[in-house]
LUMTORFI-846867 format. One record per residue: chain; x, y, z of N, C-alpha, C in turn; residue in one letter. Coordinates in steps of 0.2 Angstrom, whole numbers, plus 5000, padded with zeros to 4 digits. Layout:
! LUMTORFI-846867
ATOM  chain   n_X   n_Y   n_Z  ca_X  ca_Y  ca_Z   c_X   c_Y   c_Z  res
ATOM      A     X     Y     Z     X     Y     Z     X     Y     Z    A
...
END
This chain:
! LUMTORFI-846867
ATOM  chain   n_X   n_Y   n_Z  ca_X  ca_Y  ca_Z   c_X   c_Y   c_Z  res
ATOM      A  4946  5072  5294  4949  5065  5295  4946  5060  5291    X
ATOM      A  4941  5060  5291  4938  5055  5287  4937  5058  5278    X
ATOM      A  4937  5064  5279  4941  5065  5270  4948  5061  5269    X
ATOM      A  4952  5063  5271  4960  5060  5272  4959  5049  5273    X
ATOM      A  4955  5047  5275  4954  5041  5277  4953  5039  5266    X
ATOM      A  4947  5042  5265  4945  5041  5260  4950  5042  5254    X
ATOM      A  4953  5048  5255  4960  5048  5250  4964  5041  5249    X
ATOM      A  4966  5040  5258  4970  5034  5257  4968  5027  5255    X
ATOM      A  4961  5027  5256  4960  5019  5250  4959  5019  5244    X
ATOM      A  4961  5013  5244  4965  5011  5236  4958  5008  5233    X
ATOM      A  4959  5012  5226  4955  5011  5219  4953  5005  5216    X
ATOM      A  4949  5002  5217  4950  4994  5214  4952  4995  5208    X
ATOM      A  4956  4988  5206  4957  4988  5199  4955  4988  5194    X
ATOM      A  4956  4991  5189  4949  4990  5185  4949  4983  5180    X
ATOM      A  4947  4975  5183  4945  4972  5179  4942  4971  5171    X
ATOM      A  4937  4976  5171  4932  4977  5166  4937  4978  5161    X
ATOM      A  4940  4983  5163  4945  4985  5156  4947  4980  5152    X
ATOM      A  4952  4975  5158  4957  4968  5155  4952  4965  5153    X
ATOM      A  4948  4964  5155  4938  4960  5152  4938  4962  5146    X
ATOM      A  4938  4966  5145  4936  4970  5139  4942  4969  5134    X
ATOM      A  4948  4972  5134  4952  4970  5129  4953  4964  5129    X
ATOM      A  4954  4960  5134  4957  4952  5132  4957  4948  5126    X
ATOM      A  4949  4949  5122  4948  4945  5115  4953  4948  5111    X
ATOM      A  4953  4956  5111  4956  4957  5105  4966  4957  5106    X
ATOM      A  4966  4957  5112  4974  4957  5114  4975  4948  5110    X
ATOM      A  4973  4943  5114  4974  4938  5110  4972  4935  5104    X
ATOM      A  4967  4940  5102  4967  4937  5092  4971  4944  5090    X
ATOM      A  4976  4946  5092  4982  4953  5089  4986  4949  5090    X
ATOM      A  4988  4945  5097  4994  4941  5098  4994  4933  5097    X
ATOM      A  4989  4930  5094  4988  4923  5090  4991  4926  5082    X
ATOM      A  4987  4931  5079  4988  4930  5072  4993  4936  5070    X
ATOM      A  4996  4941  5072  5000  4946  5071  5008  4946  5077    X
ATOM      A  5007  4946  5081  5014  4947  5085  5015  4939  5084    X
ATOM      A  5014  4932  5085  5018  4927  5087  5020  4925  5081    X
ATOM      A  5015  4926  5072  5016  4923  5065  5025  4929  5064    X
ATOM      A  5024  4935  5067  5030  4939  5066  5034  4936  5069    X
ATOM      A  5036  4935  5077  5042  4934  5080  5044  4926  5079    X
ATOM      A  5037  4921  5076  5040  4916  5073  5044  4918  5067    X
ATOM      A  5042  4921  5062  5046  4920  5055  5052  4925  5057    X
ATOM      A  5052  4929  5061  5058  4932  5064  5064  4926  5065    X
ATOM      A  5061  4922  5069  5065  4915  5073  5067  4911  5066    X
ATOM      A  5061  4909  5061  5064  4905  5058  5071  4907  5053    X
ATOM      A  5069  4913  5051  5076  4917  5045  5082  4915  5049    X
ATOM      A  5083  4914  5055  5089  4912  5058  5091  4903  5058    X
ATOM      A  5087  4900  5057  5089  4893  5056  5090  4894  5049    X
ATOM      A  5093  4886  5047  5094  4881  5041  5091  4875  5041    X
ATOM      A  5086  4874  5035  5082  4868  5035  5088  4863  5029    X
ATOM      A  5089  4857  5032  5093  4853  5027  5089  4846  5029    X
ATOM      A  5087  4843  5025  5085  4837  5026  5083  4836  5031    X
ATOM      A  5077  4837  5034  5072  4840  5040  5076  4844  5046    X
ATOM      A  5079  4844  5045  5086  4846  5050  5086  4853  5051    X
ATOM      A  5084  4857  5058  5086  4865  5057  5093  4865  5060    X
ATOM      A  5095  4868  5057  5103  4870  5061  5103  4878  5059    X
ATOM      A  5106  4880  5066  5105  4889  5068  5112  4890  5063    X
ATOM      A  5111  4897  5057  5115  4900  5056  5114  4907  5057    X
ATOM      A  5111  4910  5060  5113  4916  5061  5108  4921  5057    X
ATOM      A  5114  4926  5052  5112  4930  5046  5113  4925  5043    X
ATOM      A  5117  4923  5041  5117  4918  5033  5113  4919  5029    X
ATOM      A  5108  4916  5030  5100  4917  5026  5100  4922  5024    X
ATOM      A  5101  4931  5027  5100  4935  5023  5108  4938  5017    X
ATOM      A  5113  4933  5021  5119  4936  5019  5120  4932  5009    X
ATOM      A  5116  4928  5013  5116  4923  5005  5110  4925  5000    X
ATOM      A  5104  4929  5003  5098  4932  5000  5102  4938  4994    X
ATOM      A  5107  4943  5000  5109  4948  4996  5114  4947  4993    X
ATOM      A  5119  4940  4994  5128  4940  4990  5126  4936  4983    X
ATOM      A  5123  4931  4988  5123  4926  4982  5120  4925  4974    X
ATOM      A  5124  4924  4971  5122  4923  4965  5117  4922  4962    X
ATOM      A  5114  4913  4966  5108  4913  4965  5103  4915  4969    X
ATOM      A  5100  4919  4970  5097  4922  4974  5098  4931  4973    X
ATOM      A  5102  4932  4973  5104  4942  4975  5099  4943  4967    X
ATOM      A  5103  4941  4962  5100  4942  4954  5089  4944  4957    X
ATOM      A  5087  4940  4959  5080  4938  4958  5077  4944  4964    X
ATOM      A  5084  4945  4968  5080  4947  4976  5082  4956  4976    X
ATOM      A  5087  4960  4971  5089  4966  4969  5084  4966  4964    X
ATOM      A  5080  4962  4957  5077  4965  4953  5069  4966  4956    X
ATOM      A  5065  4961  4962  5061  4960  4965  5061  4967  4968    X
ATOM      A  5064  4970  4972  5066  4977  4979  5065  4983  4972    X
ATOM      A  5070  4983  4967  5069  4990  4963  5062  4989  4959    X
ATOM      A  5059  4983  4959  5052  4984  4953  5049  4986  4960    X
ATOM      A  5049  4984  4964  5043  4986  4971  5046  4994  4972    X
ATOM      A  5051  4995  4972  5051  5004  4972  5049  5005  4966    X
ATOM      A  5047  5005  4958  5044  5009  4955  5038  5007  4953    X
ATOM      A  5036  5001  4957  5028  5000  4958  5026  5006  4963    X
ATOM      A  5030  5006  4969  5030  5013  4973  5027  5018  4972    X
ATOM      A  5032  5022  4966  5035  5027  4964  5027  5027  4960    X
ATOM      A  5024  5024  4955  5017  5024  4952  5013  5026  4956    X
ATOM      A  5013  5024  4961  5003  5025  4966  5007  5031  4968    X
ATOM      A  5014  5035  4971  5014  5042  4975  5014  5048  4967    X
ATOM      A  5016  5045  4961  5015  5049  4958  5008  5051  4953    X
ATOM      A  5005  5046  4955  5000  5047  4952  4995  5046  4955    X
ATOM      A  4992  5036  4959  4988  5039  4963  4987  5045  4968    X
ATOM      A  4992  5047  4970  4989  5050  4977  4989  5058  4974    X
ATOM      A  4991  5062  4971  4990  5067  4966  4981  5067  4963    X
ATOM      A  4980  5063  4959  4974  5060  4955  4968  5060  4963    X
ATOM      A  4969  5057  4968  4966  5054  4974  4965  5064  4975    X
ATOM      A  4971  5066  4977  4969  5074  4979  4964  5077  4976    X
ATOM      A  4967  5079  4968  4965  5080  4961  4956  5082  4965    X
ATOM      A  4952  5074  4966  4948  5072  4967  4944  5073  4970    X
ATOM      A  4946  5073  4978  4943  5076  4982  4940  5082  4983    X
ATOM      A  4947  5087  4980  4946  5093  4980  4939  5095  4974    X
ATOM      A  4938  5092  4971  4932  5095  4965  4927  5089  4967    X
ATOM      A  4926  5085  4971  4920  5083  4974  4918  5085  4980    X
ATOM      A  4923  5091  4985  4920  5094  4989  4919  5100  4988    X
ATOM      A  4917  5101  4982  4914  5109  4979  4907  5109  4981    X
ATOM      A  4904  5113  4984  4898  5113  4984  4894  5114  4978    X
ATOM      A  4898  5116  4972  4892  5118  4966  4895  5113  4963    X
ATOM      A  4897  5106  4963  4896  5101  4961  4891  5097  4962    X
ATOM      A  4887  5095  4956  4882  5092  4957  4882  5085  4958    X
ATOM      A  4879  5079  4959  4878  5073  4958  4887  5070  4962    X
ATOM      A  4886  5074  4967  4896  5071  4968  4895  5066  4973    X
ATOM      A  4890  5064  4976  4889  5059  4979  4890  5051  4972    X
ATOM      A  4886  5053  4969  4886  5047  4962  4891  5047  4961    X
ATOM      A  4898  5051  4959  4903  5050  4956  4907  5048  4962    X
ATOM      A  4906  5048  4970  4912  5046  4973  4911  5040  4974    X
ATOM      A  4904  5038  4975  4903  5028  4973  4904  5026  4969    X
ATOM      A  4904  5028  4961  4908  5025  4957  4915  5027  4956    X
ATOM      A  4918  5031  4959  4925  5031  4960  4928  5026  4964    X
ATOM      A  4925  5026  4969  4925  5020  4977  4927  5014  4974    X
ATOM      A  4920  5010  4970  4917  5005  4969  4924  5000  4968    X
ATOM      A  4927  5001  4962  4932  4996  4960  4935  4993  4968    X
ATOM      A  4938  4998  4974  4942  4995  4977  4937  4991  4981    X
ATOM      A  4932  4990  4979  4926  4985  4984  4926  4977  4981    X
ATOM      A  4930  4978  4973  4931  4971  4969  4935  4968  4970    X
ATOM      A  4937  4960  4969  4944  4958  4971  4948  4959  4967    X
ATOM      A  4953  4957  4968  4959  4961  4964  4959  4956  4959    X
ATOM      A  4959  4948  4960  4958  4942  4956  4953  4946  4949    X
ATOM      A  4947  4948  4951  4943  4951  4946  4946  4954  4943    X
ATOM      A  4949  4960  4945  4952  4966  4943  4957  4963  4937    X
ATOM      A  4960  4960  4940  4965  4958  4936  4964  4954  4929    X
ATOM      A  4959  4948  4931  4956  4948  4926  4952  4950  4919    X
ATOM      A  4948  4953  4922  4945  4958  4916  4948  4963  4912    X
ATOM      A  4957  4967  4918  4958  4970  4914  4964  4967  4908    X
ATOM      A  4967  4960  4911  4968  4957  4905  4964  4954  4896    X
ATOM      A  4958  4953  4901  4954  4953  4892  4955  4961  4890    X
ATOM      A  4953  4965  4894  4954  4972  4891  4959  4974  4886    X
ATOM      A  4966  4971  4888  4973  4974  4885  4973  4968  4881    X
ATOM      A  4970  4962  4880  4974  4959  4876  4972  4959  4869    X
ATOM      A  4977  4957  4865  4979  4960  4857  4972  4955  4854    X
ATOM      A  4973  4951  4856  4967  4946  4852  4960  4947  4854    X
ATOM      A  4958  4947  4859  4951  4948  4860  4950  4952  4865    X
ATOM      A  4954  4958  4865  4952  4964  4870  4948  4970  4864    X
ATOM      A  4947  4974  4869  4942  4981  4865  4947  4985  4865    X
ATOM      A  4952  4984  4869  4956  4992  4868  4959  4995  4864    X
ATOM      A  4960  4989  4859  4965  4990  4853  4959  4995  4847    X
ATOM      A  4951  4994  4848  4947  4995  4842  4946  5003  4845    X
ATOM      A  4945  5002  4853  4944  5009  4856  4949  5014  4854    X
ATOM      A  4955  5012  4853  4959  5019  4851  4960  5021  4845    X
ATOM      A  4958  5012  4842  4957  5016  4834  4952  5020  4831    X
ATOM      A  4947  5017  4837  4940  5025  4835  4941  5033  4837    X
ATOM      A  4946  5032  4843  4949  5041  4845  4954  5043  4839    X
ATOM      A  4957  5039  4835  4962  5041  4833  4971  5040  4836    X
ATOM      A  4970  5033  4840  4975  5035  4844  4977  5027  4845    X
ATOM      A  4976  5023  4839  4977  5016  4833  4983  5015  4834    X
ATOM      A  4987  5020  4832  4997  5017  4831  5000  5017  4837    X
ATOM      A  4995  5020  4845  4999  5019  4850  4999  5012  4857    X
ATOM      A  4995  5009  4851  4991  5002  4856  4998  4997  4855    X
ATOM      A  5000  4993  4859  5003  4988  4861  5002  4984  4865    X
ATOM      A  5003  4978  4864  5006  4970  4870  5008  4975  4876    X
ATOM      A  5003  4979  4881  5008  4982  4883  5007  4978  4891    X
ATOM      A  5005  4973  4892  5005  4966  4897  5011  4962  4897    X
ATOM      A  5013  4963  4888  5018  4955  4887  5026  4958  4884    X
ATOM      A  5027  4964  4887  5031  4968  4885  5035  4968  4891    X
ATOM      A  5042  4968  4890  5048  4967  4898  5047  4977  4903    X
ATOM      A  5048  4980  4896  5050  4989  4899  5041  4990  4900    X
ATOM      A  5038  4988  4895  5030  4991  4899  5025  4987  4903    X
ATOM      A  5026  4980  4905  5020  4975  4909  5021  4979  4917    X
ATOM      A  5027  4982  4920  5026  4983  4925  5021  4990  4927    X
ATOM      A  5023  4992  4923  5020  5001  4923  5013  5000  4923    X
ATOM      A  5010  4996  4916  5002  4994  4916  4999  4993  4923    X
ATOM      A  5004  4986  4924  5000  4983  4933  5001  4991  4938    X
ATOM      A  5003  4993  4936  5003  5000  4942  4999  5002  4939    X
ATOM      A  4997  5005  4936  4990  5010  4931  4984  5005  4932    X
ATOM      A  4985  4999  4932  4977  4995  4936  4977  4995  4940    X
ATOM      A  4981  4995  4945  4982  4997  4953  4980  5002  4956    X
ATOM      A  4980  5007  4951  4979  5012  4952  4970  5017  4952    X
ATOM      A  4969  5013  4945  4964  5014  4946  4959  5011  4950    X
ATOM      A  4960  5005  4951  4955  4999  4956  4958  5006  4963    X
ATOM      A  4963  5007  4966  4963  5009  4974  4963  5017  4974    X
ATOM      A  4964  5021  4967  4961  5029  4968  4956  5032  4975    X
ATOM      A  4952  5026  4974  4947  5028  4980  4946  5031  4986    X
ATOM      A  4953  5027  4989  4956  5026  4995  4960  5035  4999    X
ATOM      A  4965  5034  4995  4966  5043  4995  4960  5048  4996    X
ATOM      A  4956  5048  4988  4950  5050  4986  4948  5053  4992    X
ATOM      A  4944  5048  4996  4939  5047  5002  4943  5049  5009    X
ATOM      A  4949  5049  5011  4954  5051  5016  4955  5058  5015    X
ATOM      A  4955  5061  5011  4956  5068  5008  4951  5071  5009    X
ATOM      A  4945  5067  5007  4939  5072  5006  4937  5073  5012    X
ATOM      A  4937  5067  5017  4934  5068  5025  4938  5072  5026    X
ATOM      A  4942  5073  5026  4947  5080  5031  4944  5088  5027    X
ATOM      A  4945  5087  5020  4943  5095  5020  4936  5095  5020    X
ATOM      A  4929  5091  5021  4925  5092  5023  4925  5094  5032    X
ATOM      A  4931  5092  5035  4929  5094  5044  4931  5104  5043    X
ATOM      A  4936  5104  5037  4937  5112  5036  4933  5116  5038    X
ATOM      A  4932  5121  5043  4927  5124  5048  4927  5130  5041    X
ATOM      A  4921  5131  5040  4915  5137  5034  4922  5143  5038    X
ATOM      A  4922  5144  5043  4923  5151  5045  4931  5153  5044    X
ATOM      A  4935  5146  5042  4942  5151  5039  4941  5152  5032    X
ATOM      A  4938  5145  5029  4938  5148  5022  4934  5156  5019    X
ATOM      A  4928  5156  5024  4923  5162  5023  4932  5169  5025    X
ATOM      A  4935  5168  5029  4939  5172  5030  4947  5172  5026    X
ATOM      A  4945  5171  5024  4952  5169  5016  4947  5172  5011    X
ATOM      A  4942  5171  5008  4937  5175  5003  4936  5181  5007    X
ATOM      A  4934  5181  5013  4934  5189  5013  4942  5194  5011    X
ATOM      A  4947  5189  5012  4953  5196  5011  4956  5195  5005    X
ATOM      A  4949  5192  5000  4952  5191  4992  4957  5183  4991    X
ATOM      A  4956  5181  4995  4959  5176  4990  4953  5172  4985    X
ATOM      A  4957  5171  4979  4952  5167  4975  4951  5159  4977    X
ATOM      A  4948  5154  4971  4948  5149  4974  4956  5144  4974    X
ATOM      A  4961  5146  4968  4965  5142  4969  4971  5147  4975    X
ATOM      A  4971  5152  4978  4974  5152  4982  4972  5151  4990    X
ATOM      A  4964  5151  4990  4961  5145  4994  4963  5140  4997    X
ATOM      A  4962  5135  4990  4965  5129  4993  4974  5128  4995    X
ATOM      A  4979  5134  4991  4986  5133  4993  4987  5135  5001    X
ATOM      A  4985  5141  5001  4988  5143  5006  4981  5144  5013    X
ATOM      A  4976  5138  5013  4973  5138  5018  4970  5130  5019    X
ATOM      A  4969  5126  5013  4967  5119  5014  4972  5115  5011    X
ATOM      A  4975  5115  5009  4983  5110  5008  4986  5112  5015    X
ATOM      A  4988  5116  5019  4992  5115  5024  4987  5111  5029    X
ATOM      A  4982  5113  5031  4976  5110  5033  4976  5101  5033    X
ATOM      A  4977  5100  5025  4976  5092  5025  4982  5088  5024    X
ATOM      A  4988  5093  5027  4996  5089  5025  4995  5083  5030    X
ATOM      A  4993  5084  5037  4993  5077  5039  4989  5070  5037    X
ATOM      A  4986  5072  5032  4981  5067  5030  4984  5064  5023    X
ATOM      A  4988  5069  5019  4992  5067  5015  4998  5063  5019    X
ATOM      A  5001  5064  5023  5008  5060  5024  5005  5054  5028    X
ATOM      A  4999  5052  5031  4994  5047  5032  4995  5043  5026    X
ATOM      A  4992  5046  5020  4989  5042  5012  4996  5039  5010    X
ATOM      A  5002  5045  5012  5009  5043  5008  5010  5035  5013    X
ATOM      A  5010  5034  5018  5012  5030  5024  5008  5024  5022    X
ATOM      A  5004  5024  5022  4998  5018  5018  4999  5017  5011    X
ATOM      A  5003  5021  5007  5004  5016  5000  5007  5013  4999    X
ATOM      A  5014  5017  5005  5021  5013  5006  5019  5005  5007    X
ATOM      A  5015  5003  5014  5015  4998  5015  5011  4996  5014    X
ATOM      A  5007  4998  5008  5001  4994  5004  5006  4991  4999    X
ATOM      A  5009  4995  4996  5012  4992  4989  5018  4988  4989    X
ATOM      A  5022  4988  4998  5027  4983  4999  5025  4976  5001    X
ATOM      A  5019  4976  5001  5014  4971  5004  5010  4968  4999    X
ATOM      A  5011  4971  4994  5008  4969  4986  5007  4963  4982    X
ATOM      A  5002  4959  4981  5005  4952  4978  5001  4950  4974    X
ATOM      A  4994  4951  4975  4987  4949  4972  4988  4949  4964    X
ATOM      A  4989  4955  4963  4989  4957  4955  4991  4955  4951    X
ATOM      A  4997  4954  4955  5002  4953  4950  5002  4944  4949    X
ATOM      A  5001  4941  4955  4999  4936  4954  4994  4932  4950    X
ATOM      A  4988  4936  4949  4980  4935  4945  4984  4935  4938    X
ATOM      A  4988  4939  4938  4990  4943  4929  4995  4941  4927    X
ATOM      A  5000  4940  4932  5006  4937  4928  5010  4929  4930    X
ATOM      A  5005  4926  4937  5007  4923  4940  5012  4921  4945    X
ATOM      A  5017  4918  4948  5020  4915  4950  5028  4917  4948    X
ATOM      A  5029  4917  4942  5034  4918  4939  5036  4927  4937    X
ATOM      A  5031  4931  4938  5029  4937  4936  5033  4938  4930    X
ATOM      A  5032  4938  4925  5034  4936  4918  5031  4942  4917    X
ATOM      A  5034  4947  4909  5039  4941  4904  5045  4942  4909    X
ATOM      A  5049  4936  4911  5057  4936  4910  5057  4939  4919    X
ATOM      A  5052  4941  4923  5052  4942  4931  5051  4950  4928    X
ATOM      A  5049  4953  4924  5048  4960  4925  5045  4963  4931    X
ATOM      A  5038  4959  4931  5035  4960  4935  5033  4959  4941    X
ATOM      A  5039  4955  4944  5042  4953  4949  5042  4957  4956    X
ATOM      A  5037  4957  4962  5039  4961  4967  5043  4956  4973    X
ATOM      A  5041  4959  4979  5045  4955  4984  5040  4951  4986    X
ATOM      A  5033  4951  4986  5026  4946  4989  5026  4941  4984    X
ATOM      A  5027  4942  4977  5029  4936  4972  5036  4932  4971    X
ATOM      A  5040  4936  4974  5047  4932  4975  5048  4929  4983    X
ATOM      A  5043  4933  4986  5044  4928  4994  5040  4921  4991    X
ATOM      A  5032  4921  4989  5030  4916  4988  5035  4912  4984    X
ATOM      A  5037  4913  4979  5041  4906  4977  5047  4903  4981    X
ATOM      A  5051  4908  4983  5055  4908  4990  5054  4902  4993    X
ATOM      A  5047  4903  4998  5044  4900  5002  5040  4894  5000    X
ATOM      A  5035  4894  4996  5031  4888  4994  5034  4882  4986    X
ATOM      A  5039  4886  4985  5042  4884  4978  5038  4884  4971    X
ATOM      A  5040  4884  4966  5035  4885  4960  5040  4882  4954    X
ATOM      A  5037  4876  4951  5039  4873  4945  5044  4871  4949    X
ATOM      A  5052  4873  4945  5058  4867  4946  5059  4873  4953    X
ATOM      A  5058  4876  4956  5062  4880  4960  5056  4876  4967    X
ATOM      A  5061  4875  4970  5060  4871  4976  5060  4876  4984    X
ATOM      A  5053  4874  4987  5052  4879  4993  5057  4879  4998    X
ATOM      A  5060  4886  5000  5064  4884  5008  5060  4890  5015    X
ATOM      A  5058  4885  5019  5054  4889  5024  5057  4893  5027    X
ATOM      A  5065  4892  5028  5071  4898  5030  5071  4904  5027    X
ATOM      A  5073  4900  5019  5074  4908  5016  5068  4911  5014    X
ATOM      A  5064  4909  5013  5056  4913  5014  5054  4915  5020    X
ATOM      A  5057  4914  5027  5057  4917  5031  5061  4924  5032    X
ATOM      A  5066  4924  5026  5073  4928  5028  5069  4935  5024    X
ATOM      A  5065  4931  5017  5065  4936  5013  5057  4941  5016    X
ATOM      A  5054  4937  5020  5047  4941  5025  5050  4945  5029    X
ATOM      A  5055  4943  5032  5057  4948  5038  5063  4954  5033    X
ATOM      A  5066  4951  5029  5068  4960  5026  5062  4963  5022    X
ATOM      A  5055  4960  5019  5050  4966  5018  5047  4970  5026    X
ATOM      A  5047  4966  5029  5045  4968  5038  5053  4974  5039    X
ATOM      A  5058  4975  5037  5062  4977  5038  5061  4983  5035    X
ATOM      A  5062  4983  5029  5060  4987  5023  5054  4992  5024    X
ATOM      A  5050  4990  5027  5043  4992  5027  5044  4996  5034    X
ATOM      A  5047  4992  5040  5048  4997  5048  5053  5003  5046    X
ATOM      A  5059  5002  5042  5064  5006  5041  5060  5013  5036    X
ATOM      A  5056  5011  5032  5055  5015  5025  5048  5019  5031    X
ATOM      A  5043  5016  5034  5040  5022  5039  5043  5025  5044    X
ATOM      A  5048  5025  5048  5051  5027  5051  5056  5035  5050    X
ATOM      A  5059  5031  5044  5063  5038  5042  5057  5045  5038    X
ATOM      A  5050  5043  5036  5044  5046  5032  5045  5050  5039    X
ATOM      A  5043  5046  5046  5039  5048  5051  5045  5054  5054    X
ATOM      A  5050  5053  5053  5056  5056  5054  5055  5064  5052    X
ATOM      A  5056  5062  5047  5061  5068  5042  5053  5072  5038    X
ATOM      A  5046  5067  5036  5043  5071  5034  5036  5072  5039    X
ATOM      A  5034  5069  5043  5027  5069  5046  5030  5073  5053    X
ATOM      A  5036  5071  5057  5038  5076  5062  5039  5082  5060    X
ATOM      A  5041  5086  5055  5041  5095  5052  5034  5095  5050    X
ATOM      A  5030  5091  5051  5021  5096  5048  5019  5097  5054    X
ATOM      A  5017  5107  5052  5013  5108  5056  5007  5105  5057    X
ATOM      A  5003  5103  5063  4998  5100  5065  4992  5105  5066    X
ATOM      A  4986  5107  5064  4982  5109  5065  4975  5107  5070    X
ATOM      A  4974  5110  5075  4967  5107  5080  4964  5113  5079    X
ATOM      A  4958  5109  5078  4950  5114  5077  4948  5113  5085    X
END
């Protein structure tokens, strides 16, 4: 009877917990939830002469029909997919490349080389950017003299101040400064690879490169479509670079133009183009959109078919 009594009272609350999460619930919902559902709010009004007046979509209807605006707002979306297209073809490849020959055991000194591979993304990108424009440029960079001592002279260019090359370069900086990132998510997973599969794949002959196919790539798919999911919204959320290096304008002629430098002029204005905090609004919440829709379908079609692996 008195076990039965004991069942039926009630559990106190657990305050501690609310205690405990509260700081971080309210600096999550001061600086993340309400800056979103306001600019959510604002892409629906019109700012005219201090005046909002509610229109709707308009804002975005006018972002993607209109003349002025569609032209800046279709070239800004396809450079940010083939800025994209650069960190999954190359960084995250190279990132793999990487890890896999720094977690050799008969590599020597691989701790020194993964610090110096880390290092760059510990620099600001404002640096980065800078120094690798003295790097490339025609008048007082090294690069030009460096490839005429390989032998490799006639294939040096302006390749910064060129319309079909300045975007490709800013991706191949980018790529090199945040290699790391991949690098070190990759590595920590096939270091938790338990000694006794591998020892067990070498005992039925497989060598090393069918090792890693058919016993440590499937192993680390989840870790890769993690690394795919974080480039995505790293590189839709892109702005520093490009900024440091080609400014505001992303020049020549907007080549270099993504969505985080055509929002900022959008929103803040720059030279004769004059700020609107609606359509800078519109334009935040289609990368918000772009960026929910583009993990979504990933999480869809490629992260729900991987097999999942628990040790």
């Amino acid at each position: 009877m008195n076990h039965a009594n004991h069942n039926d009272e009630k559990k106190p609350f657990p305050w501690h917990i609310v205690i405990f999460l509260s700081p971080a619930l309210l600096i999550y919902t001061a600086f993340s939830v309400y800056p979103l559902l306001d600019t959510l709010f604002l892409s629906l009004f019109n700012e005219q002469q201090g005046k909002s007046t509610f229109v709707g979509l308009q804002n975005f209807i006018t972002l993607i029909t209109d003349d002025n605006w569609s032209d800046a707002f279709w070239n800004a979306l396809g450079n940010n997919f083939k800025f994209f297209a650069i960190h999954m073809l190359i960084q995250n490849p190279i990132g793999l490349l990487l890890a896999v020959l720094l977690s050799s055991p008969k590599l020597r000194l691989s701790g020194t080389y993964r610090t110096l591979i880390f290092m760059p993304t510990m620099l600001s990108v404002v640096i980065i950017g800078f120094v690798w424009q003295l790097l490339l440029s025609p008048i007082w960079g090294i690069s030009e003299n460096l490839l005429y001592s390989i032998g490799l002279g006639d294939y040096f260019d302006a390749w910064l101040g060129k319309e079909g090359s300045a975007l490709i370069t800013l991706g191949l900086i980018s790529v090199w400064q945040f290699v790391g990132i991949p690098m070190m998510l990759i590595y920590a997973t096939l270091l938790n690879i338990p000694d006794d599969i591998i020892d067990a794949g070498v005992v039925d002959g497989a060598n090393s490169l069918q090792t890693f196919w058919y016993i440590k790539l499937p192993l680390i798919l989840p870790t890769i479509a993690m690394v795919s999911i974080l480039t995505f919204v790293a590189n839709f959320n892109a702005f520093e670079l490009i900024y440091a290096v080609k400014g505001a304008l992303a020049g020549p002629n907007f080549s270099t133009d993504l969505m985080g430098t055509f929002f900022y002029r959008t929103f803040f204005g720059f030279q004769l183009q004059q700020g609107s905090a609606s359509m800078g609004a519109a334009v935040a919440t289609l990368m918000f959109l772009i960026i929910l829709v583009g993990v979504m379908l990933f999480l869809f079609f490629v992260q729900h078919r991987i097999q999942r692996f628990r040790f």
